[in-house]
C-alpha positions as CSV (number, residue, x, y, z in Angstrom):
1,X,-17.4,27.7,37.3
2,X,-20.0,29.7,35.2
3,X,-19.8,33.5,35.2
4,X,-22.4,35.3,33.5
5,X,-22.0,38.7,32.0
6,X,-25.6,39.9,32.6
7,X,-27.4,42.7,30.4
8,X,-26.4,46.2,31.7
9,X,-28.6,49.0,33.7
10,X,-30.4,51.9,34.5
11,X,-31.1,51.5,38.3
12,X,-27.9,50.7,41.0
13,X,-30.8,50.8,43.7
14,X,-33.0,48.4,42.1
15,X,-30.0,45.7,41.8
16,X,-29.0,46.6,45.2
17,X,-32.4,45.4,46.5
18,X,-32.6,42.4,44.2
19,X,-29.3,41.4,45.7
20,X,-30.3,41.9,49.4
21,X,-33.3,40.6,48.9
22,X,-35.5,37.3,49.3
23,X,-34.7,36.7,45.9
24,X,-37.6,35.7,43.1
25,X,-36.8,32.4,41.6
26,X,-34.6,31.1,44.8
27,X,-34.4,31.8,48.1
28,X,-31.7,34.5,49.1
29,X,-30.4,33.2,52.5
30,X,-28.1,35.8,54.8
31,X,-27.3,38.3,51.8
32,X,-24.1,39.8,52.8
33,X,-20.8,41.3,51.2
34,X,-17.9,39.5,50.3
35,X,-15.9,42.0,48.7
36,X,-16.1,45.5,47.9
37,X,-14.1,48.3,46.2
38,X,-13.3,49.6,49.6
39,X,-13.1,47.8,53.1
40,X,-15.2,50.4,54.4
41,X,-18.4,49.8,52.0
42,X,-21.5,49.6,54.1
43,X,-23.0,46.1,54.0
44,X,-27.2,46.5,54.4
45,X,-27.1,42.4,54.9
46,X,-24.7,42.5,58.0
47,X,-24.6,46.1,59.5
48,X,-28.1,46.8,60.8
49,X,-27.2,50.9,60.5
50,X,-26.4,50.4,56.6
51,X,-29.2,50.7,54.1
52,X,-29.4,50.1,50.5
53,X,-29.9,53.3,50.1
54,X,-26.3,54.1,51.5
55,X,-24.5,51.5,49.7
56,X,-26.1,52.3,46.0
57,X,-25.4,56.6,46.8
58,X,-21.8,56.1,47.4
59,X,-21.5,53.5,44.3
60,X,-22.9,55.8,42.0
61,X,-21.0,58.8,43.3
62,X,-18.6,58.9,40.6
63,X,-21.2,59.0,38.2
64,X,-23.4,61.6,39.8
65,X,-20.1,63.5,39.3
66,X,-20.6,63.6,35.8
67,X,-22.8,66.2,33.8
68,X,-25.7,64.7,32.7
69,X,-24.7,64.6,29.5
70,X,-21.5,62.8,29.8
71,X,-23.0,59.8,31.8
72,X,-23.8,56.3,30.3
73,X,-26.7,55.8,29.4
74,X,-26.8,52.3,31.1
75,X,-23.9,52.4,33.9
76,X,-24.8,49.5,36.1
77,X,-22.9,46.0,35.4
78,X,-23.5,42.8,36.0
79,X,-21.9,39.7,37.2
80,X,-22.8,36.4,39.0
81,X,-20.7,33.7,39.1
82,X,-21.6,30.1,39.9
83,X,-19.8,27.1,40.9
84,X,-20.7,23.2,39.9
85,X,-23.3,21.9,42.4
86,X,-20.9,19.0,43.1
87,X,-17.7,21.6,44.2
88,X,-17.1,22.1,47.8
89,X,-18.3,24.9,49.2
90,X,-16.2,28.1,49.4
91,X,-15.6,30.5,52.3
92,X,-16.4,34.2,52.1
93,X,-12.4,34.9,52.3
94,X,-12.3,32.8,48.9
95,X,-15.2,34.2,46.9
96,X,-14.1,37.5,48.1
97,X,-10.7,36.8,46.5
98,X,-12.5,35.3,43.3
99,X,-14.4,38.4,42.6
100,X,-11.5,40.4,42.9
101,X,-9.8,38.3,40.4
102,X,-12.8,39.0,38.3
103,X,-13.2,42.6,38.4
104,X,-9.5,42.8,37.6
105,X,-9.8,40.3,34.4
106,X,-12.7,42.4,33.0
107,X,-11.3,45.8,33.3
108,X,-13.7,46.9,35.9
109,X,-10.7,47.3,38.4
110,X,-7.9,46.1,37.2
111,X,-4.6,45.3,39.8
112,X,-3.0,48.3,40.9
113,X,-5.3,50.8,39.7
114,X,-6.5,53.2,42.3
115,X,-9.1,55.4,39.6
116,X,-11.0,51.9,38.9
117,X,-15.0,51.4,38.9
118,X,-16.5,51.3,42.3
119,X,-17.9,47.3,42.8
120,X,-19.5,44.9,45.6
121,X,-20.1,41.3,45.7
122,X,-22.5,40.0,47.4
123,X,-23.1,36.6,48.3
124,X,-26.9,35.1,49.0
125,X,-26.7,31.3,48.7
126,X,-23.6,29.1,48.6
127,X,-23.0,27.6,45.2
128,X,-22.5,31.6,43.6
129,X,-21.8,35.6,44.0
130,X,-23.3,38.6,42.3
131,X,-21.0,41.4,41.8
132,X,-22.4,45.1,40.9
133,X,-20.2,47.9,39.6
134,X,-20.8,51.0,38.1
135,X,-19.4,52.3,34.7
136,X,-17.5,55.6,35.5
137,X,-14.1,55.2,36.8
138,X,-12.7,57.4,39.8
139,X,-11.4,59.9,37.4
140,X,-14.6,60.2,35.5
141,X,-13.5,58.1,32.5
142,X,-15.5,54.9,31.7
143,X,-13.8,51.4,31.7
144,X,-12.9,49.5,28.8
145,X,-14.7,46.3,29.0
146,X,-14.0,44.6,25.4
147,X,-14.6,40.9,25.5
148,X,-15.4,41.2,28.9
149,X,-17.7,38.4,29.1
150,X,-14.5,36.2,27.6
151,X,-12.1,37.1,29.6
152,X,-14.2,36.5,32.6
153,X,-14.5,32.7,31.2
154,X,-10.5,32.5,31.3
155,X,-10.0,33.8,34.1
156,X,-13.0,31.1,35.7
157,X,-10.2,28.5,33.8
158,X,-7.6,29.5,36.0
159,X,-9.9,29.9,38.7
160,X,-11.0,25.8,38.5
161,X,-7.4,24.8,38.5
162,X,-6.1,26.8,41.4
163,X,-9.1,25.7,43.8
164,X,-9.8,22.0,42.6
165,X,-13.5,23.0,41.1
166,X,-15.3,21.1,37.9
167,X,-13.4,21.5,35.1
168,X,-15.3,23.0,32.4
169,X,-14.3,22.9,28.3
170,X,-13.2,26.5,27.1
171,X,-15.2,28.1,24.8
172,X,-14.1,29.5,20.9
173,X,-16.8,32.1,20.1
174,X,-18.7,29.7,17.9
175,X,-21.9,28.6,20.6
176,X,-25.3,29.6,20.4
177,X,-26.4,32.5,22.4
178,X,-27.4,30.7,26.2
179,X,-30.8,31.8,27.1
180,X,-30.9,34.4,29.8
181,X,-32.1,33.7,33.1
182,X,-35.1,35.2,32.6
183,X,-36.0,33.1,29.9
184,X,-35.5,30.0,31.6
185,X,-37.1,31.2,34.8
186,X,-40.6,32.3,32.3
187,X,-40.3,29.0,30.4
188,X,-40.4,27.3,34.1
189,X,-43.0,29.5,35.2
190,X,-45.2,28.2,31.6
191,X,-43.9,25.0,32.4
192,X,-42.1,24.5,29.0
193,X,-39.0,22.1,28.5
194,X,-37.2,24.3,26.8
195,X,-36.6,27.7,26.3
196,X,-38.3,29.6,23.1
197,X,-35.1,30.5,22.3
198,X,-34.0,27.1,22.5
199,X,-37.4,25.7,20.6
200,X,-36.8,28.5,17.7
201,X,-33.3,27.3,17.1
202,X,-34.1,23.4,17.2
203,X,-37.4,24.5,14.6
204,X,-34.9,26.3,12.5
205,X,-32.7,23.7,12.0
206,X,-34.7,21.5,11.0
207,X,-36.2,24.1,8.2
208,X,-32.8,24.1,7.1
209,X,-32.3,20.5,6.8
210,X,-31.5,19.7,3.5
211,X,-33.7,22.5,2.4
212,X,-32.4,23.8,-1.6
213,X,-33.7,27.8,-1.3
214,X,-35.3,30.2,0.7
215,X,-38.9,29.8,-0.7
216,X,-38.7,26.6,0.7
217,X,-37.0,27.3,4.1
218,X,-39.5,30.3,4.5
219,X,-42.6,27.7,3.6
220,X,-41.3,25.1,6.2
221,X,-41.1,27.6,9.1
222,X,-44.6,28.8,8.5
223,X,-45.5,25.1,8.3
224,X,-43.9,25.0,11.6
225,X,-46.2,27.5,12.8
226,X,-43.7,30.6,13.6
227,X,-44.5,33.5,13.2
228,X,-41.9,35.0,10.8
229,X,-40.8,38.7,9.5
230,X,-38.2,39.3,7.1
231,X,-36.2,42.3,6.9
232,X,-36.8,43.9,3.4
233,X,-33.8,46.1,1.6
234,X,-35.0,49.2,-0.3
235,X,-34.2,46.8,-3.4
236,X,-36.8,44.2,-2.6
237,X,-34.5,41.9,-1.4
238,X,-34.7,39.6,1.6
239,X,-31.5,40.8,4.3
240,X,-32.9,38.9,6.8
241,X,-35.4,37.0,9.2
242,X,-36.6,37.0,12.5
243,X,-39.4,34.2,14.1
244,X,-41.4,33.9,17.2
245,X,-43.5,31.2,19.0
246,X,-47.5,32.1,18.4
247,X,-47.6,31.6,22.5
248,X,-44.5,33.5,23.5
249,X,-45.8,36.7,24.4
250,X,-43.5,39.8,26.5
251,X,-45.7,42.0,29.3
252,X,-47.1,43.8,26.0
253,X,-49.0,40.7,24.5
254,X,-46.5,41.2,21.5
255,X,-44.6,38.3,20.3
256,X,-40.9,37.9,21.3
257,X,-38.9,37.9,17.9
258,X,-35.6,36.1,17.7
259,X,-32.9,37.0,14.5
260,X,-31.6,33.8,12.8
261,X,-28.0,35.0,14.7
262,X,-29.3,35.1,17.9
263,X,-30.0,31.3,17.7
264,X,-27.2,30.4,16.5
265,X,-24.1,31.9,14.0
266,X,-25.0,29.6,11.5
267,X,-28.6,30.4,11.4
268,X,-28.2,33.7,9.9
269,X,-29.4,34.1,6.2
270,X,-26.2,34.4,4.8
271,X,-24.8,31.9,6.3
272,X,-27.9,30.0,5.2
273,X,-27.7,30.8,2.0
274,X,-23.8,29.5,1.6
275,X,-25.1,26.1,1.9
276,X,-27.9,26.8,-1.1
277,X,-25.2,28.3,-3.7
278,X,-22.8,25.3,-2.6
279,X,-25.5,22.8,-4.0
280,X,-25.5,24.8,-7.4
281,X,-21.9,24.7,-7.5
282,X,-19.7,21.6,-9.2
283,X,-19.3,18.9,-7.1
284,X,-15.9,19.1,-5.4
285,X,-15.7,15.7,-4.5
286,X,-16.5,13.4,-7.8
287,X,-16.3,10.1,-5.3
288,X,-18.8,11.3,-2.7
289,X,-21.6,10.3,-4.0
290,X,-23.5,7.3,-2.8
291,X,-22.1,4.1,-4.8
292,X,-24.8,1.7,-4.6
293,X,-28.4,1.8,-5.5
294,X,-30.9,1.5,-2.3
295,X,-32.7,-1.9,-1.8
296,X,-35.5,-2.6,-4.2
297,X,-38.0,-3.7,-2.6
298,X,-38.0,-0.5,-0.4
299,X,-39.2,2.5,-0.4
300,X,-40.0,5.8,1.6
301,X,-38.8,6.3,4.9
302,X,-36.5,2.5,4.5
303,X,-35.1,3.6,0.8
304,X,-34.3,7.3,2.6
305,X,-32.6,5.9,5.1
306,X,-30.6,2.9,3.4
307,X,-29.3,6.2,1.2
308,X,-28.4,7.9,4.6
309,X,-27.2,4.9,6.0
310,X,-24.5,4.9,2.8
311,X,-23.6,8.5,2.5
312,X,-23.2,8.8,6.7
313,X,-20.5,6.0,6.1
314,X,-18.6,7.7,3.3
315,X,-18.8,10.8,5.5
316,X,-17.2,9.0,8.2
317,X,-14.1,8.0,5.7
318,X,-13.6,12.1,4.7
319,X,-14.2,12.7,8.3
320,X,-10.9,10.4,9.0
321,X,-8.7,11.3,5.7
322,X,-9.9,14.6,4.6
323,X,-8.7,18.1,5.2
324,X,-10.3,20.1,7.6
325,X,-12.5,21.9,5.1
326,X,-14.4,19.6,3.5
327,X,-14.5,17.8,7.5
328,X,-16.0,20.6,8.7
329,X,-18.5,20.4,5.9
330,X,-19.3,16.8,6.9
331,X,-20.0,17.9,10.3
332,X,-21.6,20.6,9.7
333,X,-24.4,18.2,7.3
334,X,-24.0,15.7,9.9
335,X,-25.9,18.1,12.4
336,X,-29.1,18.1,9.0
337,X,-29.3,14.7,8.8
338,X,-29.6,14.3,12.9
339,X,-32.1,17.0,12.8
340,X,-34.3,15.2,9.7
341,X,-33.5,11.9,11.6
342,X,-35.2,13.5,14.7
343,X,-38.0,15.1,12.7
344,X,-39.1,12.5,11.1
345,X,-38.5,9.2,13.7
346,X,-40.7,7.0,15.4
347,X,-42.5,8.0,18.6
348,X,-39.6,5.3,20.2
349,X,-36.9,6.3,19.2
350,X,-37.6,10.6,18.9
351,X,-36.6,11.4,22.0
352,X,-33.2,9.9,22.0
353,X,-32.8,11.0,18.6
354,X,-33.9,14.6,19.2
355,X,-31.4,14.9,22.2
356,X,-28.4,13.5,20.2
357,X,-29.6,16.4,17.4
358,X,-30.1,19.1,19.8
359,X,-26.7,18.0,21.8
360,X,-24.4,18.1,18.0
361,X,-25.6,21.3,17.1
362,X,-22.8,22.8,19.4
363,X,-20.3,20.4,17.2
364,X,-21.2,21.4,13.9
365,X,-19.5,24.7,14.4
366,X,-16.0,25.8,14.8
367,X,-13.6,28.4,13.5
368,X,-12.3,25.8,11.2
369,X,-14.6,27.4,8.0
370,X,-16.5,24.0,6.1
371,X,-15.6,24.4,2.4
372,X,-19.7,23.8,1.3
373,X,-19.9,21.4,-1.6
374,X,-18.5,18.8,0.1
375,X,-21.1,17.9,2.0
376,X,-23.7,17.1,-0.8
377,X,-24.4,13.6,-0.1
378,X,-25.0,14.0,3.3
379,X,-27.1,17.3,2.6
380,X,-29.1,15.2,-0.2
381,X,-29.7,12.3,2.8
382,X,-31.4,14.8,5.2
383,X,-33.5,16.0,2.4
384,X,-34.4,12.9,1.0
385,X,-35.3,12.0,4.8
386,X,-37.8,15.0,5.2
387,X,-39.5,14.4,2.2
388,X,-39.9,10.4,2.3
389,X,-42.0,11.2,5.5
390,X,-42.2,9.8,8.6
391,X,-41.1,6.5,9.7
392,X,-43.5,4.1,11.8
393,X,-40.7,2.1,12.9
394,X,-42.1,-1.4,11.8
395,X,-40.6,-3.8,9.4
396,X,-38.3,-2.4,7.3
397,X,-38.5,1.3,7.8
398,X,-37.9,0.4,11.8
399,X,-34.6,-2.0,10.7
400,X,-33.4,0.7,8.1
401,X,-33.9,3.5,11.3
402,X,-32.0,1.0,13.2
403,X,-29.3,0.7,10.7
404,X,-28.7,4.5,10.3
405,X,-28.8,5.0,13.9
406,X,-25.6,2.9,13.9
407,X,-24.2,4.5,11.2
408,X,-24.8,8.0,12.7
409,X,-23.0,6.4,16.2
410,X,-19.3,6.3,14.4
411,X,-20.1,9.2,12.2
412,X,-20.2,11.4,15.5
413,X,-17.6,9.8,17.0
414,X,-15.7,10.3,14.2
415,X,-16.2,13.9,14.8
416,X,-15.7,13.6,18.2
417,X,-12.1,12.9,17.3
418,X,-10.9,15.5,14.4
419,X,-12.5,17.8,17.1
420,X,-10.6,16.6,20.0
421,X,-7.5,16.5,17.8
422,X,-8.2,20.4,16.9
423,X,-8.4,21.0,20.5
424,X,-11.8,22.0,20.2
425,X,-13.0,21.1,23.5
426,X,-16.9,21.8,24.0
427,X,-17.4,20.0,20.3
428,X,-16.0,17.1,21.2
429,X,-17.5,16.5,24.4
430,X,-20.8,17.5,22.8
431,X,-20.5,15.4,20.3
432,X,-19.5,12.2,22.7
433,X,-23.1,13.3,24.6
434,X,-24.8,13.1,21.1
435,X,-23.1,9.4,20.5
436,X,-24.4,8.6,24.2
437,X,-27.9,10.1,22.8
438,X,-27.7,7.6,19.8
439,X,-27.4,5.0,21.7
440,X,-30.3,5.1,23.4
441,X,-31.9,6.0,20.8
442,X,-30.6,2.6,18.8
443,X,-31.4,0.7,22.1
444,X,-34.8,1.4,21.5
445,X,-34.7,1.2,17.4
446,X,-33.2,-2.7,17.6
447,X,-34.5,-4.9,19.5
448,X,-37.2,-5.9,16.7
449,X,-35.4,-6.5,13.7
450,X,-32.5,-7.5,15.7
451,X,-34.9,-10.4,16.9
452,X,-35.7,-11.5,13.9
453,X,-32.2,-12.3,12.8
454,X,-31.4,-14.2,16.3
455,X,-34.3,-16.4,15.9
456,X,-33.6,-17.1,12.4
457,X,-29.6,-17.6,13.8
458,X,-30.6,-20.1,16.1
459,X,-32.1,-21.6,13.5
460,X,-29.9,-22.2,11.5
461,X,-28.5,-26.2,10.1
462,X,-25.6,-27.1,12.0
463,X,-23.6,-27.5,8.9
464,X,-24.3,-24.1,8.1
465,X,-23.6,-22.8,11.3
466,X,-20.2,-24.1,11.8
467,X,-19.2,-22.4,8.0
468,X,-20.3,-18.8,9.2
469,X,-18.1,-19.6,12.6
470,X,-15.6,-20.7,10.7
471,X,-15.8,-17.3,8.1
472,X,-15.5,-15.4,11.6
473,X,-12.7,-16.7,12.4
474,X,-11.1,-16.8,9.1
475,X,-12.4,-12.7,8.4
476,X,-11.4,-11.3,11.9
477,X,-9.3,-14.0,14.0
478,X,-8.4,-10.7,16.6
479,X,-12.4,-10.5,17.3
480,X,-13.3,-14.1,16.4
481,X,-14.1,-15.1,20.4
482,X,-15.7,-11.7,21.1
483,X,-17.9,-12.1,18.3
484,X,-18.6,-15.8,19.1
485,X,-19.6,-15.3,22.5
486,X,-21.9,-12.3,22.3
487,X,-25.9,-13.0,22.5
488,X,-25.9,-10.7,18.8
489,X,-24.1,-13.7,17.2
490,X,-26.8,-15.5,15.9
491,X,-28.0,-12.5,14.3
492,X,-24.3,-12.5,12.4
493,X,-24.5,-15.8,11.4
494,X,-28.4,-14.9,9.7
495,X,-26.3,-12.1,7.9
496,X,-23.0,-13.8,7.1
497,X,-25.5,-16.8,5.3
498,X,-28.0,-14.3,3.3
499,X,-24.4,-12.7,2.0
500,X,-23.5,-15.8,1.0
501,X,-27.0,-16.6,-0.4
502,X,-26.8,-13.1,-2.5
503,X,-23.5,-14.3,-4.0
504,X,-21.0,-12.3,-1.9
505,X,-18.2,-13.7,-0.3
506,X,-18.8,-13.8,3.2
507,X,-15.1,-13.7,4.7
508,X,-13.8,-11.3,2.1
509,X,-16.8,-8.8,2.8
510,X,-16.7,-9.5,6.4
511,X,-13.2,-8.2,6.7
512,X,-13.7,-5.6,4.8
513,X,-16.6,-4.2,7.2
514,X,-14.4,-4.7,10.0
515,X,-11.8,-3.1,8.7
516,X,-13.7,0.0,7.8
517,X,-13.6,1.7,11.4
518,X,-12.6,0.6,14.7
519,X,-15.2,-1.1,16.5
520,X,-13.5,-0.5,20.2
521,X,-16.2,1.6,20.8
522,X,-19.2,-0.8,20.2
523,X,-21.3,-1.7,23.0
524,X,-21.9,-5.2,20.3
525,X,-19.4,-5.7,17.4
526,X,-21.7,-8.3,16.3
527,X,-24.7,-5.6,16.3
528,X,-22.8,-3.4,14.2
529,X,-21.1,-6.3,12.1
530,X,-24.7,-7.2,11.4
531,X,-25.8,-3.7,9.5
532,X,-22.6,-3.2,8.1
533,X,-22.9,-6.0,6.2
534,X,-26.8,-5.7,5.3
535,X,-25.7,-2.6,3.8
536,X,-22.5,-3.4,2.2
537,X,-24.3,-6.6,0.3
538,X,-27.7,-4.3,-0.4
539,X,-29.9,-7.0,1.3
540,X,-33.5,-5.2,3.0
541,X,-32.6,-4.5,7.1
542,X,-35.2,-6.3,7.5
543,X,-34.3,-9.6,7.4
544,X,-38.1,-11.3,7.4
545,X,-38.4,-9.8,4.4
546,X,-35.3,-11.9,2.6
547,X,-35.8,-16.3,3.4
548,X,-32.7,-17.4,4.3
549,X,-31.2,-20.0,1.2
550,X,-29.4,-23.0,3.9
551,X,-26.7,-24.1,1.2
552,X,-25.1,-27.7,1.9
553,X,-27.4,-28.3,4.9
554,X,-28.4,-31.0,6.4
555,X,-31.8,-29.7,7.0
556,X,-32.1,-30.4,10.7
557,X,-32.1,-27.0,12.9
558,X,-29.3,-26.1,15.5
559,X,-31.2,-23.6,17.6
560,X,-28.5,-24.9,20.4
561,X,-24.9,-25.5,18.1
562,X,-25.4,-22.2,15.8
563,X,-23.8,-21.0,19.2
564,X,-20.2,-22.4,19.6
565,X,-20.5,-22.0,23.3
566,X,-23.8,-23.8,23.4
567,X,-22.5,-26.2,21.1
568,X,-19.6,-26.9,23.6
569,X,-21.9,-27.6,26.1
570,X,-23.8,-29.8,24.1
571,X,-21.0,-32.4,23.3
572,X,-19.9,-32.1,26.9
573,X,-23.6,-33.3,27.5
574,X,-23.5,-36.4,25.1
575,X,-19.6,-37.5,26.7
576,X,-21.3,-37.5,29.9
């Protein structure tokens, strides 16, 4: 159940008759009262002797009491409230009791007082009510409506429960501002998919991503091609900022200007600005640094995101052992590396990879306050991932984009769980839909370089073969059969023999990659066995790029026995 504190007004008539109406973006069907501040209030939608006219009169009565002076300014408030399109559908009797529940948890009327607000709720379509009141209380005082629009949410908790309706997470004060109704209903009407609020916020972020000072963040959203004013103090200095979209115009023709804290808390310049002084600032966290060197033989978008790849890992281990601070720091630089992942992907893998950024920017905030400084290797990822340009998803670029994308996968689920552990309910479940995201977005990133490896797999000598199977075993014995009998294991056996090719112990380094996180949650353990250890031994993700050294072969292929199951099959074949 959503209710929605709407802005407040001038006009109780023009509401009334917006109410009662045939509505403007969906059809109002048998308008009627479901509740009122009195049983007797005259209900235009049901009573053909009742007009709008009579029903708005004796709402505003107490403030037409008032001397001009004394009355608010803007004295008629706002409420709908909307159920889940998959809840039953309510009777009058019950909505009627839910917006008295409502008027009481805001203050507009609470139980038992007989001087409250004077309030209707009227009910148009099935799935949600409106309910009007006016802002001067019987007795000529005005209610006291703090948080009202919060205590409205908890009382829509209590309401979920009681009636067996969708359970939705409670909030902490930390989202972005929704957009209103009217902005959806005009971005429908210019047929955009999302809101400009929405677009400005997404744009902004990704200004922000890994940017080191505000000349720069001020050059990439002109870049972006916002319109931008800053708000200048006597001094010279820069308080603030506000942007607009070129093409988002109000009835005027003038721009629509958004504040950085109306997209999002975090997008304020202050707020901006902590991360820019933390990068000044000694490291807090000597280790965090990325401890190997990228591949040599790549470069641009593949060396960017082989460094990514590495520092999204170590944030994962902080993200498991650290203390909430420098956790919420990870996070928080999580969300800048999605959003320069998403900026500068391939055209296969951007819209998954957009949606998983878009989705975690409700996780990288909470009231937990990230200690900046701590998230320095992660910050120095997104940046390096801007400026290395965009990937074209081919060769190794497309298997290191691969490769981060799986790396990303654990590093918001790690945050998925520290925020489900905080009780922190609409991060972690938006931070589960941005894992979901990724993996669609790796579904489309693998399949090429992940081909590569099978075919070269299959390929292996038997000899050879049997040694990684037996390093599986020997590594992981608790995953040994999983691994063996999933299609991605001849990819693992390519891997497992250029580690040992490089000089690496196979079984030692492929227990250690297991080891590293749990892998319960891995649509293929061998998929992500596979780029842990390409990372781990620094070979290119691109394994066409490395020939595999066959060492103590016997030279003939085993396209069929690099499988155990196949090879199984085969000696079944030869008995027979």
């Amino acid at each position: 159940m959503i209710p929605r504190v709407h802005k407040r007004g001038k006009r109780t008539l023009g509401l009334v008759h917006y109410l009662y109406g045939p509505g403007t973006h969906e059809e109002h069907v048998d308008p009627h009262l479901v509740a009122a501040w009195d049983s007797l209030a005259p209900d235009p939608g049901r009573d053909p002797q009742a007009t709008y006219t009579d029903l708005q009169r004796l709402l505003d009565q107490p403030v037409e009491a008032l001397a001009k002076s004394r009355r608010p300014a803007k004295h008629v408030w706002h409420l709908s409230v909307r159920v889940a399109p998959e809840d039953p559908v309510l009777s009058d009797e019950q909505w009627g009791e839910i917006a008295r529940r409502m008027v009481a948890a805001t203050g507009i009327a609470p139980d038992g007082d007989d001087a409250a607000c004077r309030w209707a709720a009227v009910r148009h379509a099935d799935d949600h009510i409106h309910i009007i009141a006016t802002l001067v209380r019987e007795d000529g005082r005005q209610p006291r409506l703090y948080n009202d629009a919060g205590r409205a949410q908890a009382e829509a908790r209590l309401i979920e429960a009681e009636y067996g309706l969708k359970r939705l997470n409670t909030g902490d004060g930390t989202a972005a501002q929704r957009p209103t109704s009217a902005e959806r209903h005009k971005a429908a009407r210019q047929q955009r998919e999302r809101t400009p609020r929405e677009e400005l916020r997404e744009t902004v972020r990704r200004a922000v991503a890994g940017a080191t000072g505000e000349e720069e963040f001020f050059d990439r959203l002109a870049a972006a091609g916002l319109l931008i004013r800053r708000r200048i103090a006597p001094s010279g200095d820069v308080l603030g900022y506000t942007v607009a979209l070129p093409d988002d115009r109000n009835k005027d023709g003038e721009p629509v200007f958004y504040s950085g804290t109306k997209l999002a808390p975090d997008l304020s310049l202050p707020r901006i600005r902590e991360r820019w002084s933390a990068d000044a600032a000694p490291d807090p966290t000597p280790g965090a640094a990325p401890d190997r060197q990228p591949f040599p033989g790549a470069g641009g978008p593949a060396e960017a995101r082989r460094r990514a790849a590495t520092a999204a890992w170590q944030a994962v281990l902080i993200i498991d052992h650290g203390d909430d601070a420098a956790v919420a720091a990870q996070i928080a630089a999580a969300g800048e590396v999605l959003d320069a992942l998403a900026k500068t992907s391939a055209a296969h893998t951007r819209r998954g990879l957009r949606e998983a950024a878009f989705a975690f920017e409700r996780a990288s905030r909470s009231h937990v306050r990230a200690e900046r400084g701590h998230d320095r290797a992660l910050r120095q990822a997104a940046r390096d991932l801007v400026y290395s340009g965009p990937a074209l998803g081919r060769g190794e670029d497309g298997a290191t984009t691969a490769m981060l994308i799986d790396m990303a996968f654990f590093l918001v689920l790690a945050a998925a769980h520290w925020h489900g552990k905080k009780e922190h309910a609409q991060q972690a479940a938006a931070a589960r839909q941005a894992a979901e995201h990724l993996r669609a977005a790796y579904r489309a990133a693998a399949p090429t370089p992940m081909a590569v490896l099978h075919q070269r797999g299959r390929h292996l000598a038997q000899p050879l073969a049997r040694r990684q199977a037996a390093t599986v075993r020997a590594a992981v014995p608790h995953l040994a059969e999983q691994v063996l009998a999933e299609p991605g294991w001849y990819a693992l056996a390519a891997t497992l023999a250029d580690v040992e090719a490089a000089g690496h112990d196979p079984t030692a380094l492929l227990a250690q990659a297991a080891a590293r996180r749990e892998l319960g949650t891995a649509e293929s353990v061998s998929d992500v066995l596979v780029w842990r250890l390409r990372r781990m031994a620094d070979l290119p993700a691109d394994a066409s790029a490395t020939p595999l050294i066959d060492q103590g072969t016997s030279g003939r292929p085993a396209s069929r026995a690099a499988h155990p199951a196949e090879a199984r099959a085969d000696r079944r074949r030869r008995r027979r």
